[in-house]
C-alpha positions, 0 to 999 in steps of 0.5 A, a space after each residue: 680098156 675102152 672108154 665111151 664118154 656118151 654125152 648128150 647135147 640141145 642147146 650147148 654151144 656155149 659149153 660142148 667144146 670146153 667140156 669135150 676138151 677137159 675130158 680129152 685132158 683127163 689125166 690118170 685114165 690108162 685106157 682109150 677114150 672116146 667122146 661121143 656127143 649126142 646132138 638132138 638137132 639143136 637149133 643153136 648150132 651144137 651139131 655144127 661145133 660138135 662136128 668141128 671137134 671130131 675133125 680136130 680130134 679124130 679117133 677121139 671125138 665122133 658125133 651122133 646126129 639124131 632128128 626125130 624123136 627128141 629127148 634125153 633118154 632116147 639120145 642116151 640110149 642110141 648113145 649107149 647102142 652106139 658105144 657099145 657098137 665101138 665096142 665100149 667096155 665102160 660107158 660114161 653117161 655126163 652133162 654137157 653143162 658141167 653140173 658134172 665134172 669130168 674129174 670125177 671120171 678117173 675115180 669111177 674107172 678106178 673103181 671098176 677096174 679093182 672092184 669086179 663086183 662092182 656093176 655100176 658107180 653113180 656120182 651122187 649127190 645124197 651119200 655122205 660127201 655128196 654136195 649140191 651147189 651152194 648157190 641153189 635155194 632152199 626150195 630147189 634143194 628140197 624137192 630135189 632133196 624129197 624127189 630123191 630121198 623120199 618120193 622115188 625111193 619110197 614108190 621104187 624102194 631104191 637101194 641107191 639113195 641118188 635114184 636121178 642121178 645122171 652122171 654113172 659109169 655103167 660096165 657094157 655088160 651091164 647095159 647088155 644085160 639090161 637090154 635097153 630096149 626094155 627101157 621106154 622113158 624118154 625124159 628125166 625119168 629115164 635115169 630112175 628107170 635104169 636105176 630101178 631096172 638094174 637093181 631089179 635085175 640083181 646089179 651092184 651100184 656103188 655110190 661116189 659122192 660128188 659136188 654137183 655145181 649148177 649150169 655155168 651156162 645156158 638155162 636149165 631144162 628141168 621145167 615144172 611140167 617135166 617134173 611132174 611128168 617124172 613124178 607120175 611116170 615113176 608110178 608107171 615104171 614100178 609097174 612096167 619092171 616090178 617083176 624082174 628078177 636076175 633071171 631076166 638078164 638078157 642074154 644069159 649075163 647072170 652067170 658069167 657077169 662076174 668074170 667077164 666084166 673084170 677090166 684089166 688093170 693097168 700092164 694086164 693082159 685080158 685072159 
């Protein structure tokens, strides 16, 4: 099996080589593991170390370079393309800040592999088990709280109770049926809109709970203005996607998801 750590980078210097090296040490993974880090051009010399990691550890590491139109989901989606280029039969999507810990990766493998109806794990911070930082304030913990819970499930009716979360591990067959050019937002919201296009399209989503744990470094990007950006735009999304049905998978991956996405288990030969 392939695995694609797709992790995007503005501004993680302090972080990109402590998280690229905990992923390469993740124990428990029997699969081939890749880390490609999506840099926006940042000015902080991200790019640079990034490149330093994938000369130390080729086959392991590689960089994407991107120059012009920045921003989170246009780097997670030529992300995604690229994995997929690799040929990426799953596909991480994590921080660069250890808000989401590698640890938790072997256990989203673990699911695809024994549980082949399963499309999608989200790591979340809203299921039973699911824990945000202790050190957030009260008001931070409600709007991401209401955000959640009650705003874009309400809007979306999501099934996923984490419809932000950004920490998933999606099945290339999910992301091929998908289509990721249907896929328009470029900020935050663009985690709502893969979550609300892929249950619109008939995928299962299975949610693990996880502790998410604040920046250790660096200052977070989730300013007022993007929030509010996210807010509207999540009106926009339901819009642009609301008539989709299973049908609307590309390609034709309605009939054969199924058998295809099977993941070989350990000692197994794919048939």
């Amino acid at each position: 099996m392939n695995l694609v750590v797709v992790i995007p980078t503005y501004n993680e210097a302090d972080n990109i080589e402590a998280i690229t090296a905990e992923v390469l040490a993740l124990p428990e993974i029997d699969c081939h593991r890749h880390i490609l880090i999506v840099d926006d051009d940042s000015p902080d010399g991200t790019g640079d170390i990034a490149e330093a990691l994938a000369k130390r550890n080729p086959g392991k590491v590689s960089v994407l370079h991107r120059y012009q139109d920045h921003g989170l989901g246009r780097a997670y989606l030529d992300g995604f393309r690229r994995a997929l280029e690799m040929g990426a039969d799953v596909v991480v999507q994590m921080d660069a800040d250890f808000s989401h810990s590698p640890l938790y990766i072997p256990i989203f493998i673990d699911i695809l592999r024994h549980q082949p109806e399963v499309d999608v794990v989200v790591g979340s911070r809203y299921v039973e088990g699911g824990r945000l930082d202790q050190h957030w304030s009260w008001w931070r913990r409600f709007l991401s709280w209401w955000a959640n819970a009650i705003y874009t499930r309400f809007i979306l009716h999501l099934d996923v109770k984490d419809g932000t979360a950004g920490f998933k591990a999606w099945r290339r067959s999910t992301l091929e049926g998908i289509g990721l050019d249907r896929i328009k937002s470029n900020g935050y919201v663009f985690q709502v809109e893969m979550a609300y296009v892929a249950e619109r399209l008939g995928y299962k989503a299975v949610e693990v709970p996880i502790y998410f744990e604040d920046r250790r470094i660096g200052r977070s990007k989730m300013s007022v203005p993007v929030k509010i950006e996210a807010a509207i735009r999540t009106w926009q999304i339901r819009v642009r996607h609301r008539r989709l049905t299973p049908h609307d998978r590309v390609g034709g991956v309605l009939e054969a998801s199924a058998s295809d996405a099977m993941i070989p288990a350990s000692g197994e030969k794919a048939v």
